[in-house]
N, C-alpha and C positions, 0 to 999 in steps of 0.2 A: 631513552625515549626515541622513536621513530619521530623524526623531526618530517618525514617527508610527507605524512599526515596534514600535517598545520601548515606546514611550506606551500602545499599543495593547495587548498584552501584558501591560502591568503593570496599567494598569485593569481589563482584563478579569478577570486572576486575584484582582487584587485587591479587585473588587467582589463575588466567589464567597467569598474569607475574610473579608471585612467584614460581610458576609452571614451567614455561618456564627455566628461571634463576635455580632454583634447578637441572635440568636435564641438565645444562650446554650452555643452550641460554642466549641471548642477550635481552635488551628492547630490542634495537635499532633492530632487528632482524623482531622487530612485525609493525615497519615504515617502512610501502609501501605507498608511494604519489598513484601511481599508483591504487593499489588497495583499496584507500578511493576512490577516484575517481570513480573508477568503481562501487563500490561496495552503494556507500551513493548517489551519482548521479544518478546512476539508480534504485535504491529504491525511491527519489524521483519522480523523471520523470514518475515510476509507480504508485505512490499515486496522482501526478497530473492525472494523466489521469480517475482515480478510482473512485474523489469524486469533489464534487464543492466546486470553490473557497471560497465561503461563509463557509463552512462547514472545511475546510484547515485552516482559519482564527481563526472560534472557536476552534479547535480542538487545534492548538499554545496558543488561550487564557487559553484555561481551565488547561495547563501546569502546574501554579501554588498551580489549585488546589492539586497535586499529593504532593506537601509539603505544605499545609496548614496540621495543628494538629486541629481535633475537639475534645473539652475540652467535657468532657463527663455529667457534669452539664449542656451543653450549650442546652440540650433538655426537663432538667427537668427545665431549669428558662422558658421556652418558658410554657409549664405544669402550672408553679407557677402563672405566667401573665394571664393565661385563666383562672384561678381558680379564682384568685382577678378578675378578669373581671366579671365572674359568682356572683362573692358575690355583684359586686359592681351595677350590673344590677338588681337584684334581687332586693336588697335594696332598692336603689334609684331609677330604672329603666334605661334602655340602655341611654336612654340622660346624667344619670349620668356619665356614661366611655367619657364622652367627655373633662372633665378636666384632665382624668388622663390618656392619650391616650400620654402625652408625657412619660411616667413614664414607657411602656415598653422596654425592651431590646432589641426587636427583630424586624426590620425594616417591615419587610412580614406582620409582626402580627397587624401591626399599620394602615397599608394600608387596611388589610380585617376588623380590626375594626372600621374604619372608613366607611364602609360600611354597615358593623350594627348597626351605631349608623344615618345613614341615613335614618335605616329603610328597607333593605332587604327583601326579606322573606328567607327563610331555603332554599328551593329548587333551585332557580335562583343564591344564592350566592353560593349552591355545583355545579351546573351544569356550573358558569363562572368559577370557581376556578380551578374546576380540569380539564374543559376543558384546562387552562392556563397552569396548571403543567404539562397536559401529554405532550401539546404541546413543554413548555419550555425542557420537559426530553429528548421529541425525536429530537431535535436541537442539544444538547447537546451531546448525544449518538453518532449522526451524525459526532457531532468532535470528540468525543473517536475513534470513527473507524478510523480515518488515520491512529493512532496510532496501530491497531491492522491490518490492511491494509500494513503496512511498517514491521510488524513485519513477515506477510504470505510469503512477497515476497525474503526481505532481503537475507533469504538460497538462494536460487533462483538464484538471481541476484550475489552471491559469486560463486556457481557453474558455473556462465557466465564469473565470472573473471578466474578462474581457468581453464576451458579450453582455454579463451583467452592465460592466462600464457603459456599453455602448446603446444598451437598453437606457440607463441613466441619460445618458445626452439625446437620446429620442425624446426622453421626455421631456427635456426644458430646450427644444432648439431656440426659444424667445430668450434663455437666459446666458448668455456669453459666460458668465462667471462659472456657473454651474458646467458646460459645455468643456470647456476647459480641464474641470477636475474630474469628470466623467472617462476624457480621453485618457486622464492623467493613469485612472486606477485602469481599464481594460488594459495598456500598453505595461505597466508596471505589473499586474496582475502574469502579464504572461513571462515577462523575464522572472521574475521571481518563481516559475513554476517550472518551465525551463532551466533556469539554471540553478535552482534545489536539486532537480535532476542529476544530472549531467554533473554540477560540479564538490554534491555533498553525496544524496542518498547511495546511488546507482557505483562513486567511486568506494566510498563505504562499507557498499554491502560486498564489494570485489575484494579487497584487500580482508574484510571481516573472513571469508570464506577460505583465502588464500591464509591467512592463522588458525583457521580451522585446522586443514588439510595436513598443517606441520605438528598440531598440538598430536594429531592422531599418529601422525607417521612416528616422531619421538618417542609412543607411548609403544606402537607396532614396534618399535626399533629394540624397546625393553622385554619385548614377549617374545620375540627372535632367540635371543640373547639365554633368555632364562632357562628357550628348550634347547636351545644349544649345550645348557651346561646338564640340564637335565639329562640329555642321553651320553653325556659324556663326551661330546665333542673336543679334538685336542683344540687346546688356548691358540695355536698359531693358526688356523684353520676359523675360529673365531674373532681373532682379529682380523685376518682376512674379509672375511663374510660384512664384520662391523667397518669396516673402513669404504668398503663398496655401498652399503648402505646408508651409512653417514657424509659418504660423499668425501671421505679428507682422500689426499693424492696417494696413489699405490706408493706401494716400498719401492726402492732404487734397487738394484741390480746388486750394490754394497748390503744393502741391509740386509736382503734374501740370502746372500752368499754368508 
């Protein structure tokens, strides 16, 4: 799990009540019914209108992704599986990766290997592939934006609560009680829309975007890989290629010799 999700999240809120409370407020001070109301119901009501329902749906699914943890070997085993793949094609030739096609890690990898070992050529299996990826990415994106969509309006939408408020105290300036809860919800109304902002929607939809960009690159990493073995690339030239792509440290000066 990506703890720095929820880390993130709780200090932020937490250092806005800690704050509060030090300067001599209340939690309870920062519970406005009223002003969630306004404030998260018309932030939605303007992300409905904004994007399509299809796109609303991924955009909640991909949620999780903002706490998944990608383990930082997880692109150098993907690396390690194309390089056996490369030796083992080489070798034996591609019919060979047909026994060992359950033996990789990586599900993507298994499914485009299986397409080399049916015999592809290089050109048709880059041009389905990555047609696939850009498509899958800009689906994907499409739900990232509610999230950065909710975060545009959010301020917005608390500024609407906050002259609502202050419309309310216009109209009972006779009633001190009333006058009070009116100030309560225009000022709460705007922190709550401000910092949905700022400290959920807007960080959300950055970090959603930034697990986009890597699901694409590791799958780009696999379709490299595949035409690599397709035209016969030698395996030490391929692990070369997958190591600068995957980012793990060049060979030593030992290892090359």
């Amino acid at each position: 799990m990506d703890i720095t999700t929820i880390l993130g999240i709780i200090i932020g809120i937490g250092g806005i009540v800690a704050g509060n409370i030090i300067e001599g407020g209340t939690f309870s001070s920062l519970l406005q019914l009223t002003a969630f109301f306004i404030v998260f119901g018309g932030t939605l009501g303007a992300v409905l209108v904004s994007n399509r329902w299809p796109d609303i749906k991924t955009g909640i699914s991909l949620l999780g992704l903002c706490f998944y943890y990608e383990k930082p070997e997880e692109k150098r085993q993907i690396a390690l599986d194309i390089v056996e793949a490369a030796r083992i094609a080489r070798k034996d030739s591609i019919l060979g990766l047909e026994s060992k096609l359950k033996n990789f890690h990586n599900d993507y990898l298994k499914v485009v290997m299986r397409y080399v070992i049916d015999g592809i050529d290089a050109k048709t299996l880059r041009d389905v592939f990555e047609a696939e990826i850009i498509n899958e990415e800009e689906k994907m994106c499409a739900g990232a934006k509610i999230w950065s969509d909710a975060g545009g309006v959010s301020p917005t939408i608390g500024i609407i609560g906050a002259v609502l408020g202050l419309i309310h105290v216009m109209n009972h300036l006779s009633d001190t009680a009333q006058l009070g809860k009116g100030i309560a919800v225009a000022f709460v109304a705007t922190i709550y829309g401000v910092g949905a902002a700022n400290l959920i929607f807007i960080p959300i939809a950055n970090k959603m975007k930034r697990k986009i960009r890597e699901i694409s690159f590791k799958k780009t990493l696999v379709v490299e890989g595949a035409v690599a073995i397709i035209t016969n690339m030698n395996p030490y030239i391929i692990d070369e290629k997958m190591r600068a792509l995957s980012g793990a440290s060049p060979r030593t000066i030992d290892e090359v010799i």
